[in-house]
Structures are given as C-alpha cells and as structure tokens.
N, C-alpha and C positions, 0 to 999 in steps of 0.2 A: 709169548706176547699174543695176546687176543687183538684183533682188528673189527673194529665194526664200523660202518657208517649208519649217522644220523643229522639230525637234524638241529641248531641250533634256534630257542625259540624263547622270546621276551617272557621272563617272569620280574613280574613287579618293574624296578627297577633297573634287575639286571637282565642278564643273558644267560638260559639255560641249556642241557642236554639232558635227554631222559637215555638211558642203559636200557636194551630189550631185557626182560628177567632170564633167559636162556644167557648172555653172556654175564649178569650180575651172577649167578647160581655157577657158570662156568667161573668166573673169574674169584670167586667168592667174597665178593664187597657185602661187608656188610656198613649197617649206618655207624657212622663216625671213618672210620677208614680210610685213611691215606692214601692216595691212590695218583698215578705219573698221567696225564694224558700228554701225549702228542697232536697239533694240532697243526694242518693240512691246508690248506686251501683248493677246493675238486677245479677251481677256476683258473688256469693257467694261460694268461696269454703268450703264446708263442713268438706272436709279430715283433713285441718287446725283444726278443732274442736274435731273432737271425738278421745279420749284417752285423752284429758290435763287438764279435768277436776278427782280430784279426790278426791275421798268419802271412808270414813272410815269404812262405816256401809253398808251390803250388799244388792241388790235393793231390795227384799221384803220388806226387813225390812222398808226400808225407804218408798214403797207404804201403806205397815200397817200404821204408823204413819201417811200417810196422810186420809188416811182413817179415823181413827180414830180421826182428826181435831189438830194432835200435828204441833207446826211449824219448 
C-alpha cells in the first residue's frame, strides 16, 4: 500500500485529487484503472473523545490487570 497526502480541490461540480506522478508511476495507475482509495480526515477533534468513555474500575487498577496479562 502506497500512502500519500494531498489535497482535495473543486473541479466543476465535483470534488477532486490530483496523484503526484512519482506515486502514479509507483503505483502504476494508468487512465481507466480501478483503483481502492482510503479516506482519512488529517482533522481530529480530541475534545469530542475524552470524558464519554466510561470505566467502572479505577485506572491502576486496570493498568495492574494489564500487567499482569488479564484481558
């Protein structure tokens, strides 16, 4: 699997990405070509996340347990 980062940017009506030619020639797209993308967002908010998760058992406790290989 090839990784690259780029940019997504309004063509016409839709939304496109341009491939640098070093990962097209690596990856060897040619036109027509089927091709899987994965798609990412670089923007993650964090704040979203912490506090919604929650745990009954207090955190050493649960680093002991890992430690000692329980699951």
């Amino acid at each position: 699997m090839i990784e690259v980062e780029t940019t997504a940017r309004r063509w016409g009506n839709s939304i496109g990405i341009s491939l640098p030619r070093d990962i097209v020639e690596r990856a060897n797209i040619k036109p027509n070509k089927q091709v899987r993308v994965f798609i990412q967002d670089k923007k993650i908010d964090l704040s979203k996340v912490f506090g919604t998760l929650k745990i009954d058992k207090p955190t050493q406790e649960i680093l002991d347990g890992i430690r000692q290989g329980e699951d």
